[in-house]
PDB file with one MODEL, atoms N, CA, C and O in Angstrom:
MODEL        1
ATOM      1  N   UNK A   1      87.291 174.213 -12.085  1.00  0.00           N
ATOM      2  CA  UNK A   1      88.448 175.006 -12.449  1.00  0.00           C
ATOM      3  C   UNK A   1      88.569 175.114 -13.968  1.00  0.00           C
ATOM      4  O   UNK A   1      89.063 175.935 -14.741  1.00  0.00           O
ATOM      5  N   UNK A   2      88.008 174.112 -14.067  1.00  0.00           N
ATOM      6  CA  UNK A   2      88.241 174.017 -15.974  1.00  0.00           C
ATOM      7  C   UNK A   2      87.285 175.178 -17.126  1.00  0.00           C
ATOM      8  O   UNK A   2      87.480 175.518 -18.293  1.00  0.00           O
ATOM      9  N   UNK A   3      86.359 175.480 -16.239  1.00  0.00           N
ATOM     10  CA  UNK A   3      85.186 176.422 -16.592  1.00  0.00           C
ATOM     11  C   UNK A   3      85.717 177.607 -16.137  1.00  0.00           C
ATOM     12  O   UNK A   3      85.102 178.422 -16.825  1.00  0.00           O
ATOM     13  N   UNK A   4      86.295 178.098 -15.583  1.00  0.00           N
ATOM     14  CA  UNK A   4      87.165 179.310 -15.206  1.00  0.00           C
ATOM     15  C   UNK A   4      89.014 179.363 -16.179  1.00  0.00           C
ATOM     16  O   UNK A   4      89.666 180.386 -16.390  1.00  0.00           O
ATOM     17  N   UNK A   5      89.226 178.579 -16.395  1.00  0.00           N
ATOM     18  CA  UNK A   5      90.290 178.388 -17.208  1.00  0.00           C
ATOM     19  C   UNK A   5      89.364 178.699 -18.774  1.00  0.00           C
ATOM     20  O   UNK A   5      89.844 179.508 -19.568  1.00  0.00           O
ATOM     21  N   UNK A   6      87.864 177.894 -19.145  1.00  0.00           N
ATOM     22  CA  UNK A   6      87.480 178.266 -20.532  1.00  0.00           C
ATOM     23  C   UNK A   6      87.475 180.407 -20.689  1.00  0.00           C
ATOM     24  O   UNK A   6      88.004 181.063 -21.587  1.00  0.00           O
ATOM     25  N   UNK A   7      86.798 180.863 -19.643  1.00  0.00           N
ATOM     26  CA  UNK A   7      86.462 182.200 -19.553  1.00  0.00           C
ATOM     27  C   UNK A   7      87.107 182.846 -19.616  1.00  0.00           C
ATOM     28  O   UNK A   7      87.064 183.766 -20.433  1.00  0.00           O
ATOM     29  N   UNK A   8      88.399 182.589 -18.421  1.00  0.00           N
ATOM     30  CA  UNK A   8      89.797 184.100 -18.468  1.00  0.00           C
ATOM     31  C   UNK A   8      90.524 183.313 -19.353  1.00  0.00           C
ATOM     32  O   UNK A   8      90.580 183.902 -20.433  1.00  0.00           O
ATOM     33  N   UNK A   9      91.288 181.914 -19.390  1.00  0.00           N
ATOM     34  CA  UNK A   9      92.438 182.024 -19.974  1.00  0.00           C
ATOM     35  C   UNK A   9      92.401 181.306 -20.869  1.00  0.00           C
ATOM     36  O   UNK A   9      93.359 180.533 -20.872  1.00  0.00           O
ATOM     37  N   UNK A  10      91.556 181.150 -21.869  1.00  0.00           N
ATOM     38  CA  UNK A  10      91.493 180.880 -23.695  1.00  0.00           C
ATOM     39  C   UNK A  10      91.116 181.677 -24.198  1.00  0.00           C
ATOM     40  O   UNK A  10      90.016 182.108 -23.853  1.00  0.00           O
ATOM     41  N   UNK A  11      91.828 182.292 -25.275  1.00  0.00           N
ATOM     42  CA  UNK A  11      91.227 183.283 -25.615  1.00  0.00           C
ATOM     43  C   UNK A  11      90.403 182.654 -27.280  1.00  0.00           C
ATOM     44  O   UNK A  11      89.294 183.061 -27.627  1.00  0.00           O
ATOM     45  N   UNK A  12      91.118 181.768 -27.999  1.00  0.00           N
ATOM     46  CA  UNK A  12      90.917 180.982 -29.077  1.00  0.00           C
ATOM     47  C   UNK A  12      89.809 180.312 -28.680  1.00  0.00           C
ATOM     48  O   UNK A  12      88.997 180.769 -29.485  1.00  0.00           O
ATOM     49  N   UNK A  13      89.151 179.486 -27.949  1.00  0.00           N
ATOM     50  CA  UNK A  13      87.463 178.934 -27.600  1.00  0.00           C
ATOM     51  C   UNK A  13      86.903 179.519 -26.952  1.00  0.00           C
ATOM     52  O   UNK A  13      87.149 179.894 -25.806  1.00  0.00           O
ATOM     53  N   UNK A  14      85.625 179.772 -27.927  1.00  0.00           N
ATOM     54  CA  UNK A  14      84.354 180.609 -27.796  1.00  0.00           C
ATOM     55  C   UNK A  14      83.725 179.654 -26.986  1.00  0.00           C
ATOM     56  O   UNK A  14      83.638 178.464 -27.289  1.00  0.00           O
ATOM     57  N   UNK A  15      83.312 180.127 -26.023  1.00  0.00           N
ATOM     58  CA  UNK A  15      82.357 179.833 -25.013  1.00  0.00           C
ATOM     59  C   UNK A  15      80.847 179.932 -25.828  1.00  0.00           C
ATOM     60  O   UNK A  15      80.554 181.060 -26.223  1.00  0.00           O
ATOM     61  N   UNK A  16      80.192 179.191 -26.014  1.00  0.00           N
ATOM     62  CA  UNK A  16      78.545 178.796 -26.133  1.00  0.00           C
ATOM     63  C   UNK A  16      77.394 178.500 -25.294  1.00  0.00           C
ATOM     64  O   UNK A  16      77.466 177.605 -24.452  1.00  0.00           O
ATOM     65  N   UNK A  17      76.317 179.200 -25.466  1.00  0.00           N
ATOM     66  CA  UNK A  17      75.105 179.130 -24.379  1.00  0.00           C
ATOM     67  C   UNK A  17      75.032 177.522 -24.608  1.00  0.00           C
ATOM     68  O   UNK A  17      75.181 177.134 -25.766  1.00  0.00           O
ATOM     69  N   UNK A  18      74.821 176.594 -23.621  1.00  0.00           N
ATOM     70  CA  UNK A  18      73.994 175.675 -24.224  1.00  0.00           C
ATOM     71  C   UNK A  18      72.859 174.895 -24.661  1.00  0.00           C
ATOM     72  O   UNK A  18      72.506 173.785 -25.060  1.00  0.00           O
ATOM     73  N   UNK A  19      72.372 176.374 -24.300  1.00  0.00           N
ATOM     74  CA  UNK A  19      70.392 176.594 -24.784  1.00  0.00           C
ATOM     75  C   UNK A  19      70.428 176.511 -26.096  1.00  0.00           C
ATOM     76  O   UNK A  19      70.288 175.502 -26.786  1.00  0.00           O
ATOM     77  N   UNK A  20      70.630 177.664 -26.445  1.00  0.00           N
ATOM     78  CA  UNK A  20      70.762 178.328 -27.907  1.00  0.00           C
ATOM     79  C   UNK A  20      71.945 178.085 -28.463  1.00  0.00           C
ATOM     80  O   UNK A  20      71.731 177.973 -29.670  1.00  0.00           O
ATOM     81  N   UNK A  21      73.074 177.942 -28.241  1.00  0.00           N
ATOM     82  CA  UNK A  21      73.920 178.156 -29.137  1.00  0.00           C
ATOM     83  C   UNK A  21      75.085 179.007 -29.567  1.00  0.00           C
ATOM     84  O   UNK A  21      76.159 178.790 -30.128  1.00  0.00           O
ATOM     85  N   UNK A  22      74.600 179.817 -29.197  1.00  0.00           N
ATOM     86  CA  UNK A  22      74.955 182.006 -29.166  1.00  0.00           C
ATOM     87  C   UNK A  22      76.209 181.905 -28.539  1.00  0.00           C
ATOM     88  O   UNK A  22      76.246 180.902 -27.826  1.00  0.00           O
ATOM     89  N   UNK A  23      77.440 182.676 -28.528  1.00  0.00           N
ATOM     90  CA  UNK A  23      78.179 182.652 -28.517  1.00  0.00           C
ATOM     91  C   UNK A  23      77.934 183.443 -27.380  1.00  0.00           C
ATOM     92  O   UNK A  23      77.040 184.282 -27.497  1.00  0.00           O
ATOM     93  N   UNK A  24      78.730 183.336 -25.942  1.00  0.00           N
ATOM     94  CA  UNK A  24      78.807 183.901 -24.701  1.00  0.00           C
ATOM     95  C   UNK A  24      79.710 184.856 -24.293  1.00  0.00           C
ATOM     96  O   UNK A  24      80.764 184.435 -23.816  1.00  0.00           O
ATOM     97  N   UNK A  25      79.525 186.158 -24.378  1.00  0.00           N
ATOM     98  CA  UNK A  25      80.194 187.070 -23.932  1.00  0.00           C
ATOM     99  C   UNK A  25      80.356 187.498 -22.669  1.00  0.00           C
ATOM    100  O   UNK A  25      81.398 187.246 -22.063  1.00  0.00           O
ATOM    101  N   UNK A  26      79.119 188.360 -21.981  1.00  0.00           N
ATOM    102  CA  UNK A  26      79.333 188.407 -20.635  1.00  0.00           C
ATOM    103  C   UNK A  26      78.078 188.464 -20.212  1.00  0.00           C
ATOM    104  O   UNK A  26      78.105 189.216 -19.238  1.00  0.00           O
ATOM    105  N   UNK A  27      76.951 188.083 -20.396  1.00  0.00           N
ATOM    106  CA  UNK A  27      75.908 188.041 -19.472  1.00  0.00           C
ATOM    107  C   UNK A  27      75.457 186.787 -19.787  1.00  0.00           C
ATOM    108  O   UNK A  27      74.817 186.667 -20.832  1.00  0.00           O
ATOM    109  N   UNK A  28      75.711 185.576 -18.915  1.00  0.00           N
ATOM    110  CA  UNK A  28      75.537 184.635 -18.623  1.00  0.00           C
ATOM    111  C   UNK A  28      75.689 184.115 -17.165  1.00  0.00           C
ATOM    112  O   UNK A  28      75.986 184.917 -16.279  1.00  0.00           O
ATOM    113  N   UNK A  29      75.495 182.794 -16.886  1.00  0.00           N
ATOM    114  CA  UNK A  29      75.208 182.322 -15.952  1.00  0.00           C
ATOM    115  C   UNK A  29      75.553 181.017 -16.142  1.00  0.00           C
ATOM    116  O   UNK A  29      75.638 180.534 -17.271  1.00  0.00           O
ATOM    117  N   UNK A  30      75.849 180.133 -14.706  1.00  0.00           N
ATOM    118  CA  UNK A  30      76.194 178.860 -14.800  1.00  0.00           C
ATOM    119  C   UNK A  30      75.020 177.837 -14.013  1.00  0.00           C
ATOM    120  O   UNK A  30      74.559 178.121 -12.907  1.00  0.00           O
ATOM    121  N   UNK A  31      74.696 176.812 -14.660  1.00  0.00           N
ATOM    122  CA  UNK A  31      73.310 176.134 -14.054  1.00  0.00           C
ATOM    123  C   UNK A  31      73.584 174.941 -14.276  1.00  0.00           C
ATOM    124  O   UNK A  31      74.193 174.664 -15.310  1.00  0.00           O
ATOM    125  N   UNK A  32      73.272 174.109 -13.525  1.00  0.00           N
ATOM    126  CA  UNK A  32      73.017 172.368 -13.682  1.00  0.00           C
ATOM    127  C   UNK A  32      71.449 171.973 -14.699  1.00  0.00           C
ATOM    128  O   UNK A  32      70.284 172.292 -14.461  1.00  0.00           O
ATOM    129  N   UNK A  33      71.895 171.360 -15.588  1.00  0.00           N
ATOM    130  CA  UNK A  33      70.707 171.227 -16.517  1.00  0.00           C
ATOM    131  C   UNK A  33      70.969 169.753 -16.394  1.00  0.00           C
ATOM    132  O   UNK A  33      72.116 169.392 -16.132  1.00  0.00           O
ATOM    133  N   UNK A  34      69.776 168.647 -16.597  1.00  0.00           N
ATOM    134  CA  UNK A  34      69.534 167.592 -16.464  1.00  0.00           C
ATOM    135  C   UNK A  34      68.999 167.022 -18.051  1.00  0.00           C
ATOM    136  O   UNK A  34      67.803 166.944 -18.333  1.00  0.00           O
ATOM    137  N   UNK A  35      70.252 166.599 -19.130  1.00  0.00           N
ATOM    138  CA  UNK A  35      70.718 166.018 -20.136  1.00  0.00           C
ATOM    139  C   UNK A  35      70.920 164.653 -20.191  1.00  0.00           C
ATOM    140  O   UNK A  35      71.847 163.923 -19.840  1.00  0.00           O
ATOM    141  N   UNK A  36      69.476 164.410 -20.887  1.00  0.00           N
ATOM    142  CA  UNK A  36      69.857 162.620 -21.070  1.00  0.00           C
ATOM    143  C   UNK A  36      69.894 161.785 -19.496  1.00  0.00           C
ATOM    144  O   UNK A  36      70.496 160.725 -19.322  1.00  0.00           O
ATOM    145  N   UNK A  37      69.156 162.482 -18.481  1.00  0.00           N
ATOM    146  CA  UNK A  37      69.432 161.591 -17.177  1.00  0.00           C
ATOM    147  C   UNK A  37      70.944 161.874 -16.361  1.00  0.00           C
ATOM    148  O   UNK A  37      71.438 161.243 -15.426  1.00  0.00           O
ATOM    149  N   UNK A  38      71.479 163.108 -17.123  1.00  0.00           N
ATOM    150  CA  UNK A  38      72.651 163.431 -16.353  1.00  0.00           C
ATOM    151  C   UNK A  38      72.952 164.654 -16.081  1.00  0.00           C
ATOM    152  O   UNK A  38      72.990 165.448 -17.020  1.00  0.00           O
ATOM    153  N   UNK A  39      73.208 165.061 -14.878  1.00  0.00           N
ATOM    154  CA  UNK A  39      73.356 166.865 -14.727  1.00  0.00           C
ATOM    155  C   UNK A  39      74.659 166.864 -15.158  1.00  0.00           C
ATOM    156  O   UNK A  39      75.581 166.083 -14.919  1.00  0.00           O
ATOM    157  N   UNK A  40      74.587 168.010 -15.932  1.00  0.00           N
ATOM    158  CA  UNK A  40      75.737 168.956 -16.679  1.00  0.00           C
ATOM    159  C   UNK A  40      75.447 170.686 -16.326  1.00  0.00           C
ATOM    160  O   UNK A  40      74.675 171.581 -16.670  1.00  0.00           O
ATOM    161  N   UNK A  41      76.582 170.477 -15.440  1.00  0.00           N
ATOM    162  CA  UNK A  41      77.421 172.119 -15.515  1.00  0.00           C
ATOM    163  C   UNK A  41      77.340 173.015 -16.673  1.00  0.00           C
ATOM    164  O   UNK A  41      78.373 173.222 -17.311  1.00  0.00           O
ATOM    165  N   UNK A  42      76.084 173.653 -17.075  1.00  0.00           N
ATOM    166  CA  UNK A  42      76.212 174.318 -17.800  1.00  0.00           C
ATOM    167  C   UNK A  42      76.036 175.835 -18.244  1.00  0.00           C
ATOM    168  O   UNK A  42      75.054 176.455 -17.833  1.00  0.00           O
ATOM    169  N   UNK A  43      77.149 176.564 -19.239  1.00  0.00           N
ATOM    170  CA  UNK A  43      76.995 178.348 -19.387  1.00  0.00           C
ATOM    171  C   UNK A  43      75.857 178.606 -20.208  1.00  0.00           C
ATOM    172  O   UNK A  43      75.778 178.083 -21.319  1.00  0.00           O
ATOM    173  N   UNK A  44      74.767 179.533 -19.668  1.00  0.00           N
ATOM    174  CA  UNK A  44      73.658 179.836 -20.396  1.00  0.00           C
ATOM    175  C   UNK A  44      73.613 181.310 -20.289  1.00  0.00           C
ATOM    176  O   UNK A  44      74.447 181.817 -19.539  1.00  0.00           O
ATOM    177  N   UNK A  45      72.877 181.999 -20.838  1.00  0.00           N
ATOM    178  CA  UNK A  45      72.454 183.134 -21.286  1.00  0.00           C
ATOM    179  C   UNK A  45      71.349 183.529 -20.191  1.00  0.00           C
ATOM    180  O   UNK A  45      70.721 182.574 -19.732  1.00  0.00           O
ATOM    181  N   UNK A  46      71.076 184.605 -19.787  1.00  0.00           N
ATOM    182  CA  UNK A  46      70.165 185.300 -18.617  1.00  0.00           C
ATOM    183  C   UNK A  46      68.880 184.988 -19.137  1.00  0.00           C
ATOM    184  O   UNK A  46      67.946 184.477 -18.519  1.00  0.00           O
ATOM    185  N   UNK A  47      68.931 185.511 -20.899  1.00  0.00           N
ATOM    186  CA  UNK A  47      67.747 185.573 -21.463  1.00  0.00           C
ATOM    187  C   UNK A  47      66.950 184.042 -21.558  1.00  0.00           C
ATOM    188  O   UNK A  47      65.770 183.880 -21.246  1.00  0.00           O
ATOM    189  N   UNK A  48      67.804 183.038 -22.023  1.00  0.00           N
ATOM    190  CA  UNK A  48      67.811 181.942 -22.126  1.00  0.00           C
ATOM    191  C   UNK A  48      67.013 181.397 -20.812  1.00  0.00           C
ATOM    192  O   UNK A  48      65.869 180.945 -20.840  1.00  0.00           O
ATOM    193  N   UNK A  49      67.830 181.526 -19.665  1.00  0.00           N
ATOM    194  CA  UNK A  49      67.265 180.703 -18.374  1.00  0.00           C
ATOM    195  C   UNK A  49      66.036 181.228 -18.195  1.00  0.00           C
ATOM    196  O   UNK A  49      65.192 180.361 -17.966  1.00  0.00           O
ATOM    197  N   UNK A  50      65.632 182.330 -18.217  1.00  0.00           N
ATOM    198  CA  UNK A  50      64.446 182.950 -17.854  1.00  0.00           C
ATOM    199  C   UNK A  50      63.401 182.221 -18.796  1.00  0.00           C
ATOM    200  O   UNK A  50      62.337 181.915 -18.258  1.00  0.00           O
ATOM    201  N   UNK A  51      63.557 181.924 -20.050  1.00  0.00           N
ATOM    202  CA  UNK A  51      62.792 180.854 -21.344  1.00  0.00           C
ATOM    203  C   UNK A  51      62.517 179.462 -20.534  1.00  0.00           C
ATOM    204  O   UNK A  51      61.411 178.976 -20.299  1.00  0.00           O
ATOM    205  N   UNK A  52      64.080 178.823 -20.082  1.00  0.00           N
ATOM    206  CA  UNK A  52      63.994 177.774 -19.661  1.00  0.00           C
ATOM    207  C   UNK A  52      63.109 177.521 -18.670  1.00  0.00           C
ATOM    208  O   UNK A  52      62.379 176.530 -18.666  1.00  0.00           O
ATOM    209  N   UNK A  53      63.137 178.859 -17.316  1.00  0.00           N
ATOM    210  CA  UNK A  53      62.293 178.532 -16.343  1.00  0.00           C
ATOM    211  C   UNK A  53      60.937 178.772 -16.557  1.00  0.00           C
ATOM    212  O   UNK A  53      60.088 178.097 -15.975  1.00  0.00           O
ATOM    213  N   UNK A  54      60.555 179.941 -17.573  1.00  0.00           N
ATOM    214  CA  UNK A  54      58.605 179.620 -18.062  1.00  0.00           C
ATOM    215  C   UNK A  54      58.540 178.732 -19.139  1.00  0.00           C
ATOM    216  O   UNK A  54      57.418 178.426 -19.541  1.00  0.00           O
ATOM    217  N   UNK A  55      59.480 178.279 -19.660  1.00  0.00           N
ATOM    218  CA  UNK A  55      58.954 176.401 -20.175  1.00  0.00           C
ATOM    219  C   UNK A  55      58.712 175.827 -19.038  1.00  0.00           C
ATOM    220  O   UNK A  55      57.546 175.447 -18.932  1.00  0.00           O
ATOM    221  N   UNK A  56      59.454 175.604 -18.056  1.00  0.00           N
ATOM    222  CA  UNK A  56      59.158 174.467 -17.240  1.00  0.00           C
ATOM    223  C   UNK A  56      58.243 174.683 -16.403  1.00  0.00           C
ATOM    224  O   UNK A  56      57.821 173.644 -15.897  1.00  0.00           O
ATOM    225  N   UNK A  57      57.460 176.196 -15.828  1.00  0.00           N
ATOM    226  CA  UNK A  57      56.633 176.328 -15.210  1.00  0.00           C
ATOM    227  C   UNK A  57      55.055 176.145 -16.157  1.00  0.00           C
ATOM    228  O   UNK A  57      53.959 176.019 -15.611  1.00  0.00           O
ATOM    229  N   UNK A  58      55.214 176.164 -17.209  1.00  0.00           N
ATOM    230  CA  UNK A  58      53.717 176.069 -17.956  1.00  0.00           C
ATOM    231  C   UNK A  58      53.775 174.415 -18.548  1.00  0.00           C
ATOM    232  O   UNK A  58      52.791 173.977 -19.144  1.00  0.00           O
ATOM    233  N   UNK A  59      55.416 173.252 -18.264  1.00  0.00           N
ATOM    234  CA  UNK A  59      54.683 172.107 -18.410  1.00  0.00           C
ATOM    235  C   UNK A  59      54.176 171.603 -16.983  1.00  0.00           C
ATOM    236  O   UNK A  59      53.254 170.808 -16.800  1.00  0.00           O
ATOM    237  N   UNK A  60      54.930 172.201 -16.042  1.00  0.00           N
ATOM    238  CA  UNK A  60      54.282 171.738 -14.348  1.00  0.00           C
ATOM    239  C   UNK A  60      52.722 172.233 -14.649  1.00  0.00           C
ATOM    240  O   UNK A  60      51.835 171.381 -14.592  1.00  0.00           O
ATOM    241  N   UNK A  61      52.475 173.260 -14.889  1.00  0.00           N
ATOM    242  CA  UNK A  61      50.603 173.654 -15.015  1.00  0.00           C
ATOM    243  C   UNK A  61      50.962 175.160 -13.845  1.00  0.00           C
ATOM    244  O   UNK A  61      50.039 175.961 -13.701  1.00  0.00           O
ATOM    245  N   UNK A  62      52.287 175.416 -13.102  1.00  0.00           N
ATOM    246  CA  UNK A  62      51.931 176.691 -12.385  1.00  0.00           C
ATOM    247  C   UNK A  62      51.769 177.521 -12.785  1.00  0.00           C
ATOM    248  O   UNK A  62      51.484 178.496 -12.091  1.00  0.00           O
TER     249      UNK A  62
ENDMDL
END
């Protein structure tokens, strides 16, 4: 609920990818990323995840 309260109803905190950094407007996405041994709920960028998922497919070797 708290991630739906950051989006519609703050208008004062900028929402951030937490790939990059980039400030999140409207094409993003929400993903469980595995930080330090802990999944975190996190807003990323379309462009971003698509990076994230051919990093992780060229360290697997697929």
């Amino acid at each position: 609920m708290s991630l739906l309260k950051d989006i519609f109803g703050r208008k004062k905190k900028k929402l951030t990818c937490s790939i990059c950094g980039n400030k999140i407007e409207n094409d993003f996405k929400t993903k469980y990323l595995k930080i330090n041994g802990c999944l975190e709920l996190a807003t990323v960028h379309y462009e971003c995840d698509k990076k994230l998922n051919n990093l992780e497919k060229s360290i697997k070797g697929e």
